[in-house]
N, C-alpha and C positions, 0 to 999 in steps of 0.2 A: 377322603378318609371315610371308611364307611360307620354305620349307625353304631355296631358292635365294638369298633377301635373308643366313639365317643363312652359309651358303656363301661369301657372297661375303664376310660380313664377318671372316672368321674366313680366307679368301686373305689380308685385305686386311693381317691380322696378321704376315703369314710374310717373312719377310727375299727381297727378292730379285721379289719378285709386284706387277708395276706395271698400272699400266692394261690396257696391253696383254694382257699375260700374262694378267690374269685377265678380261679380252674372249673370249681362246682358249677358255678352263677353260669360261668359262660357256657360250659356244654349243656346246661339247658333253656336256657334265653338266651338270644342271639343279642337281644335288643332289651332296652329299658321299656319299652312298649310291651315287648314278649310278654317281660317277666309280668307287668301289671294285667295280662289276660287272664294270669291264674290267681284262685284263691289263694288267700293266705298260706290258710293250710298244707297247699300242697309245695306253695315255694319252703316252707318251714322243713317240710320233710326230705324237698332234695337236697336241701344242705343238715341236714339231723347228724348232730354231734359237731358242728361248728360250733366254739367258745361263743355263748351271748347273743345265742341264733337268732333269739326271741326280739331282743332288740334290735338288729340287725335289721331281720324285718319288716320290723315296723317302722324302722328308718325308710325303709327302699316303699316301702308304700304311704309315705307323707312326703308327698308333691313338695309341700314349700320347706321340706327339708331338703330334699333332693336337689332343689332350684342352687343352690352354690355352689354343689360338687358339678352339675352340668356347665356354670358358667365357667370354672376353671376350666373344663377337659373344654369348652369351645377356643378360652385364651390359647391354652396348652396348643390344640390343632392349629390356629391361627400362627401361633410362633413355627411350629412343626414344618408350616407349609414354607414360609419365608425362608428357610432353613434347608428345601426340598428334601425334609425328612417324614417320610413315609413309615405309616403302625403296619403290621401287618398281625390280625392276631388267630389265635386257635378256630374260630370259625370261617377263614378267609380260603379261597381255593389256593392262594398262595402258600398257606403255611406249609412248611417242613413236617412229611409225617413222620420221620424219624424222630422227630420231639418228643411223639407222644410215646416215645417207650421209655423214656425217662421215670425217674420215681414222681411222685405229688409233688414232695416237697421243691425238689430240686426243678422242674419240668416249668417255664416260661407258661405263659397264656397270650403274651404281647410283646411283640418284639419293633424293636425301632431300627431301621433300614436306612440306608442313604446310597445310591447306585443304581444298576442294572439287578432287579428281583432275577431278570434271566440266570444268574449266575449262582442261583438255589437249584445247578442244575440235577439231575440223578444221576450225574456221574460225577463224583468229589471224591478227593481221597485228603484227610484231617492228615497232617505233619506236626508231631511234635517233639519239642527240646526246649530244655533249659541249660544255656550257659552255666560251666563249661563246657563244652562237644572236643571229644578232640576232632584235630585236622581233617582224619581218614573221614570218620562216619557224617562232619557238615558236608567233604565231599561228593559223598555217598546220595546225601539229601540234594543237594544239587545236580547229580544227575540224574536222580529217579528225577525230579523235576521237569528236567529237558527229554526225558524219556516220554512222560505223560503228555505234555501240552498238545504235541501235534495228533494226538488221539481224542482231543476235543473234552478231555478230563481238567476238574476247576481243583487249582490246588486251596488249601484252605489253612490257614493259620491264627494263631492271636496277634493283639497290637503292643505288643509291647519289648520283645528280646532283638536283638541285630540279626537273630536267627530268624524270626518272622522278616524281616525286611529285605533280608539277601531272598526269599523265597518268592515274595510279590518284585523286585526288581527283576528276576527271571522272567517275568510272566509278563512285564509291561515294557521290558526295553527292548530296541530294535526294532526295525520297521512292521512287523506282523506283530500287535501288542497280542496277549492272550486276558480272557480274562481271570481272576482270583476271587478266594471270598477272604474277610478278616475280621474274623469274629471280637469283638472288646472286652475287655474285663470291671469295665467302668461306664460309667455315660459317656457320652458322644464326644459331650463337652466341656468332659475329663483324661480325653486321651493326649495320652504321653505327646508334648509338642514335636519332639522328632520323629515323631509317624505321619505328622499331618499332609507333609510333601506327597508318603507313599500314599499315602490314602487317595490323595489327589489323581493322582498319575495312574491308581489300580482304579477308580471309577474312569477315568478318560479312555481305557484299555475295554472296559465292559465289566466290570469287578462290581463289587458289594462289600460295602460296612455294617458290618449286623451288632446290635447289642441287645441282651434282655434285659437291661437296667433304662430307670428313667436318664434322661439328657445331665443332669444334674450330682447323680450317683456318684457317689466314690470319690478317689479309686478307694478301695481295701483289700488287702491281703488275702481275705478270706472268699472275695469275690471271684479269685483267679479259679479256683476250684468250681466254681459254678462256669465261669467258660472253655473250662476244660472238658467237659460236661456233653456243655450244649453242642462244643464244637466237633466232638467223639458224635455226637447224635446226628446231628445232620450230613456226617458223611456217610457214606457205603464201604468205607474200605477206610484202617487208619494206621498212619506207621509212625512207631516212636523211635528217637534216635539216644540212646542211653538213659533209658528214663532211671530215677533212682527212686525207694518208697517213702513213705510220706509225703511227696510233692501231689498237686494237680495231675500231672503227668500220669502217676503211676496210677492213682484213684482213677482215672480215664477208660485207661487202660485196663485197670479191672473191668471198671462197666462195660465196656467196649467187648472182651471177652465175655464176659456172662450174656452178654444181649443179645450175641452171636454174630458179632461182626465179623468180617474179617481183618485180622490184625499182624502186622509185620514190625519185625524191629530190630535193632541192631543194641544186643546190650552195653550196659556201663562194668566196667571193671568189676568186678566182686558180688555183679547184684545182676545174676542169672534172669532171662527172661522167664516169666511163666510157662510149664508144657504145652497151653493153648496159641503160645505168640509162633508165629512162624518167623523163623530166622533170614536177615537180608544177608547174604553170605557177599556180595557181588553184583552188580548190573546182570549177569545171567538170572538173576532173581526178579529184573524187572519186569518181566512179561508176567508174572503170578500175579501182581499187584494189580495190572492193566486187566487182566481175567479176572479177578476178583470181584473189581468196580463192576467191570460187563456181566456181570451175572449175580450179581444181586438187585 
């Protein structure tokens, strides 16, 4: 775990240090060492307009205040490791740069990993649905699936609907596994118990478990909206299978369009795609999605 993972987790201790705040801290101290190179003054101004900055502060520069948020984030890594759960955060050459086109609010700084990192690869394409799907269009998702794999594209879903599990069972059954990514909507070690087989079987394939929440999180409802999010962000290409509005889905999918992804989908009854979604008409549509990925 590197110096910056310990940094953030030992922020993430301190009264007052939200996402945000510790997004500031980290793009410009990598390290708790970093920060303490600069005057006051000038850490005060790279975070100017954080609630309570002053205090803040003067927290992060009194040593023997600091000393108990560093001993958690050491328990915290020590459990992390036994666990073989790997931080990966915003200063890492590993992270996702598709994160960073997220808004402040919403946009991760540390993510918790469990897997093959290989499988953050730049060729993913984000699938989503929420029950009900009809027949046709879960079809549909099943075979863009079987379309993509042997082109060496990671599909990507959340841990939570039958619709994410029939998607990583594509991807790890049969003698040639492939790998997958499965983004959570919760801590690690708060995901749904009938995920944990697939979870299992998508890291033995080359797959990945990613969450932006601590191990402990959740779940909450309102949480699903933020991996819908992250999970729109770190792919290249993303296709919804009847999304409806108000859901995570559609909020996704907005972002997804605004950010200039490319985006494909197959609407729900009554609740037309946006002008900018491109329509899956057919498996003849699945070479667009495969072009897509390759060329972003």
């Amino acid at each position: 775990m590197s110096d910056t993972a310990r940094f953030a987790l030992a922020l993430e201790a301190l009264e007052g240090v939200g996402r945000v705040t510790m997004g500031r801290l980290l793009a410009h101290f990598a390290t708790y060492d970093d920060l303490l190179r600069y005057p006051r003054e000038q850490v005060l101004m790279r975070i100017k307009g954080v609630p309570r900055s002053e205090a803040l502060v003067a927290t992060l520069f009194d040593r023997d205040a600091m000393h108990t948020p560093f001993e958690e984030a050491e328990r915290t890594l020590a459990h992390l490791r036994a666990l073989h759960v790997e931080l990966v955060t915003v200063r890492d050459v590993a992270w996702p740069a598709g994160l960073n086109d997220l808004p402040r609010s919403t946009r991760p700084s540390l993510l918790y990993t469990y897997g093959h990192r290989e499988a953050l690869a730049p060729a993913c394409v984000a699938l989503f649905a929420r029950p009900p799907v009809s027949p046709a269009s879960f079809e549909q998702a099943q075979a863009l699936v079987h379309h993509l794999l042997p082109h060496a594209v990671v599909p990507a879903t959340g841990t939570v609907h039958g619709f994410d599990v029939v998607v990583h069972k594509l991807c790890y059954a049969g003698q040639t596994g492939y790998p997958s990514l499965l983004v959570a909507s919760a801590g690690m070690a708060r995901i749904p118990p009938p995920m944990r087989p697939v979870i299992s079987a998508t890291v033995k394939a080359g797959g990945l478990l990613l969450s932006p929440f601590a191990m402990e999180h959740g779940p909450f409802e309102h949480d699903d909206k933020e991996r819908a999010l992250v999970l729109a962000a770190l792919a290249q290409t993303c296709v919804f299978f009847e999304p409806v509005p108000d859901t995570p889905e559609w909020r996704a999918m907005a972002w997804a369009v605004e950010a200039g992804r490319p985006v494909f989908g197959i609407d729900a009854e009554g609740h037309p795609l946006p002008a900018p979604v491109h329509p899956l008409h057919g498996e003849v549509d699945f070479d667009w999605v495969l072009a897509a990925v390759r060329e972003t």
